[in-house]
N, C-alpha and C positions, 0 to 999 in steps of 0.2 A: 131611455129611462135613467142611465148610470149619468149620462153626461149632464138630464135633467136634476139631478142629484148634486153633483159635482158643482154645478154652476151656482145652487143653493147656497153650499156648502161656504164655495168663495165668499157670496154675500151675506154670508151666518154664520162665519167661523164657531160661533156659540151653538151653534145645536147638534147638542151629545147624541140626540135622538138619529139625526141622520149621520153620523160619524159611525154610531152603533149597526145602522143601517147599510149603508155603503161599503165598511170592514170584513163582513163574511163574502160578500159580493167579489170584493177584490179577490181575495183570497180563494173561491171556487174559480176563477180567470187566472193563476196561478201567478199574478200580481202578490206577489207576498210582503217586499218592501212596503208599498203602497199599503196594504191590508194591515201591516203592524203600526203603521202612524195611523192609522183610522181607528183600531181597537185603542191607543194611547191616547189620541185624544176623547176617543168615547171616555174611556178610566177616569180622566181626570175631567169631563165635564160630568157625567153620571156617576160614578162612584164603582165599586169594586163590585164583581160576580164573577163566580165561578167562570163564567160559560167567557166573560170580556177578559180575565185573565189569561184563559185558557188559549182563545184564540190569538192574542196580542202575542203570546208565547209560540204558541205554533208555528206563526206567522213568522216571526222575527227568529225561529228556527229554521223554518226553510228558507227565508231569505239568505241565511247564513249556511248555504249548504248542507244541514244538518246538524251543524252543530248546535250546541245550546250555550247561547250565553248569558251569562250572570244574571243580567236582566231578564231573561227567559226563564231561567230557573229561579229567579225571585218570585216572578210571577205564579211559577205552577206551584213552589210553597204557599204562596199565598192564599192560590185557588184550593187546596187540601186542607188552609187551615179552616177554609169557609167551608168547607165539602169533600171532607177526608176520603171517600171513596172514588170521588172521578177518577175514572178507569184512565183515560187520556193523559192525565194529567201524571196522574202513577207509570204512566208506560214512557213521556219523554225524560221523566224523572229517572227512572233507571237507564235512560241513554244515558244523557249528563251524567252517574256514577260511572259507567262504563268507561265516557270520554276522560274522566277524571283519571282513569286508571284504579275503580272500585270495579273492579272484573268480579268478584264475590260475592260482592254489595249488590252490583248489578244482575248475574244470576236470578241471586236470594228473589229479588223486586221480581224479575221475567216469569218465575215460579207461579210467585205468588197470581199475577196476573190468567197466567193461564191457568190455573185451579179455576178461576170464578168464568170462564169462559168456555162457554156450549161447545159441544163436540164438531157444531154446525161451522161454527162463525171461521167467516175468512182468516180473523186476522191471527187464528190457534195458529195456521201454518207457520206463520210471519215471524211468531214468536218460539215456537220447537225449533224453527232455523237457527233464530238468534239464539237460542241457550244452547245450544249445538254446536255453534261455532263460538261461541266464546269457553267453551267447558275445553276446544280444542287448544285453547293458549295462547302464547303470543307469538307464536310462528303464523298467526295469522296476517295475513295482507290487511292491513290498516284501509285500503282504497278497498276491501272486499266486503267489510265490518261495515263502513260508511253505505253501501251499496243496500246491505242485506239490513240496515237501518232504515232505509230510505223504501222497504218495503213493509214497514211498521206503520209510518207516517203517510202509506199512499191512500188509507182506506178510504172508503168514501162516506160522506154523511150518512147513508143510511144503513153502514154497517156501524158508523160507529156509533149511533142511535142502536143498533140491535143491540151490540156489546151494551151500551149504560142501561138497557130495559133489563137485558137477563143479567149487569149484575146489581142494578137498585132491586129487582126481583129474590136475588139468592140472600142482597142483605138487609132486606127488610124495610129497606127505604124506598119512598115513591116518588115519583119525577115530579 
């Protein structure tokens, strides 16, 4: 089916449609490079959404080891200004402060996060780790940070569909 897609693709450089299609695809196959030129060209043949920002960012995050760059964190402002409460969007946003060297900035953002997040959900852990270890300072291992980041970003779609249910739930908005 991907390669029957792919082949489309070649011969219809123009359809957003299946660019939109193929991008999450890549990116569940842990093709991350590939998945962030698929959500880019989705953007710029379909236009902007939350959910096309978000992944283009993602993607082009973990392509890049984790990091977030500029373009990635263009995007997930982007996606906040169209949809200020995506929870994903707000949780690589306070990496990016952290990498900046916003260790307070970034806190503040991990807090807030975890206040709208069910007692249940995987990714509470993810996130007490991370305010944990950074409240410890900068005796911390740089390669240890990056590590307990990269257990932020492992969730899986259908936690982080639980997270955006219970928190469009808690704030009053609906999917």
């Amino acid at each position: 089916l991907i390669a029957k897609v792919e082949a489309r693709l070649r011969e219809h450089p123009e359809d957003g449609k299946g660019w939109d299609v193929i991008a999450p695809v890549y990116a569940s196959q842990g093709q991350f490079a590939e998945a962030a030129e698929a959500y880019s060209k989705a953007l710029k043949l379909l236009g902007a959404t939350p959910k096309r920002l978000e992944g283009f960012a993602v993607s082009e995050t973990r392509a890049a080891n984790g990091v977030v760059s500029p373009m990635a964190k263009k995007a997930l402002e982007r996606a906040l200004e169209i949809e200020p409460k995506r929870f994903e969007a707000r949780m690589w946003l306070a990496l990016a402060k952290e990498q900046d060297g916003k260790t307070a900035d970034a806190v503040a953002d991990y807090r807030a996060l975890l206040a709208e997040v069910p007692e249940t959900a995987p990714v509470r852990q993810a996130l007490e780790a991370r305010i944990k270890g950074l409240e410890k300072g900068p005796a911390n291992d740089a390669t240890a940070n990056t590590a307990d980041a990269g257990a932020l970003s492992s969730m899986k779609a259908e936690e982080r569909a639980m997270v955006e249910e219970s928190t469009s739930r808690s704030s009053g908005r609906g999917r």
